[in-house]
C-alpha positions in Angstrom: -8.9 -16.4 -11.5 -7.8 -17.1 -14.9 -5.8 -20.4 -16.6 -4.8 -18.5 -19.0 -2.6 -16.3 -16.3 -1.2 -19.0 -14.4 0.9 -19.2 -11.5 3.7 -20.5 -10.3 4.3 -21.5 -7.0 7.2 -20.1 -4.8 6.2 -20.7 -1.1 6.7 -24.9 -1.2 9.5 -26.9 -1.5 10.3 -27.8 -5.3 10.4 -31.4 -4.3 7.0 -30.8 -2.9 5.7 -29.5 -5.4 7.1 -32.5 -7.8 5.7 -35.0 -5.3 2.0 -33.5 -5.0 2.1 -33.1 -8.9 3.2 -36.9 -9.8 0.6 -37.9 -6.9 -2.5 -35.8 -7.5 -2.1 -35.0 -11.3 0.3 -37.4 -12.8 -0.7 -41.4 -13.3 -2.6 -41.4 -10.1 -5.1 -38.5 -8.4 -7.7 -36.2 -9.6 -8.8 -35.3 -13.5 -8.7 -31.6 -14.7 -12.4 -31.1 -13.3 -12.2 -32.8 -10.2 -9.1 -30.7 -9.2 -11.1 -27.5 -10.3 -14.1 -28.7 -7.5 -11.4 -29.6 -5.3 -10.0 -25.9 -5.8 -12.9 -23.8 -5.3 -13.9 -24.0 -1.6 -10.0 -22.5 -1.3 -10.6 -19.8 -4.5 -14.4 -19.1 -5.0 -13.5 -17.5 -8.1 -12.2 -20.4 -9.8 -13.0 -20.2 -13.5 -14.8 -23.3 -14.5 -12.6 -26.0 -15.9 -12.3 -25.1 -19.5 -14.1 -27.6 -21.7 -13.3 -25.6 -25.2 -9.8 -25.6 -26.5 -6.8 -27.1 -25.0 -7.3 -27.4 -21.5 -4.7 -26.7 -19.1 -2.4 -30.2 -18.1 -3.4 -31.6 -14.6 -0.6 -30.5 -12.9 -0.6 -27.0 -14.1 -3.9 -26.7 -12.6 -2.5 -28.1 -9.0 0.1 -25.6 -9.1 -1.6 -22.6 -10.4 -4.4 -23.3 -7.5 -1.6 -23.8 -5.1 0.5 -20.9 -6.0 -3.0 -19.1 -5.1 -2.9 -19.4 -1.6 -0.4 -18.6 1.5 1.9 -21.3 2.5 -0.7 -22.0 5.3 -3.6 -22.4 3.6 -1.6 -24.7 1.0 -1.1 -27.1 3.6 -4.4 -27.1 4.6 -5.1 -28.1 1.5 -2.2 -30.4 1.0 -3.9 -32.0 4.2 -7.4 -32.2 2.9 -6.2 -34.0 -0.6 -4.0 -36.3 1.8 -7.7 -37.3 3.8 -9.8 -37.4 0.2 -11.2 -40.5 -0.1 -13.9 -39.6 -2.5 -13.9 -41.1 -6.5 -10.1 -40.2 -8.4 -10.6 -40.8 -11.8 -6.6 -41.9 -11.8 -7.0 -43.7 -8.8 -5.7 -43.1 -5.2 -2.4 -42.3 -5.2 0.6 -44.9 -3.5 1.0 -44.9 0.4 4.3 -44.3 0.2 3.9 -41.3 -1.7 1.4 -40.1 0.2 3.2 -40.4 3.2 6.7 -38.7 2.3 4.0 -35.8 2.2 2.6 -36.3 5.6 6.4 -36.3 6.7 6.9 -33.1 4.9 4.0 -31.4 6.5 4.5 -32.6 10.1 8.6 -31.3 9.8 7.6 -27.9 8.4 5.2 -27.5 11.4 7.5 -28.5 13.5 10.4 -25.7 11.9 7.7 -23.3 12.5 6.8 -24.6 16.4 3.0 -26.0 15.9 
């Protein structure tokens, strides 16, 4: 997988995908490199995080990684970041914000009869 051929992501919700971005890669949530660590048990072929040049922006990085994977293995993910209590160099992100994601998750597996 390359940066420099990213993806976009067409299998969540825009306002997903808005949320996850201002709450894992916006003023709160992972740097560029942690995201990358974060990524690569779902993409073993993760390029390393570029540290050259102009890196891509945080939340590029979130969606390129998400667009990546099928809409099930995106919300294991999603779940996973959700439960990571490890170091965030922007901090945790809010509860609330956190939890309008939870909602999201448990109303798509109901839609889909989990």
């Amino acid at each position: 997988m390359s940066f420099r051929d990213p993806r976009r992501n067409f299998k969540l919700p825009h306002e997903i995908e808005e949320l996850l971005g201002r709450t894992y890669a916006g003023n709160s949530g992972l740097s560029g490199p942690e995201l990358v660590d974060f990524f690569r048990s779902y993409i073993p072929d993760l390029e390393p995080y570029p540290r050259e040049g102009a890196p891509p922006e945080r939340y590029e990085i979130l969606v390129d990684c998400l667009a990546r994977l099928d809409l099930e293995e995106q919300k294991r993910a999603i779940r996973e970041l959700l439960e990571y209590d490890g170091p965030m160099k922007h901090g945790q992100p809010r509860g609330a914000d956190k939890a309008r994601i939870r909602e999201w998750l448990r109303e798509s597996d109901k839609r889909i009869g989990f």
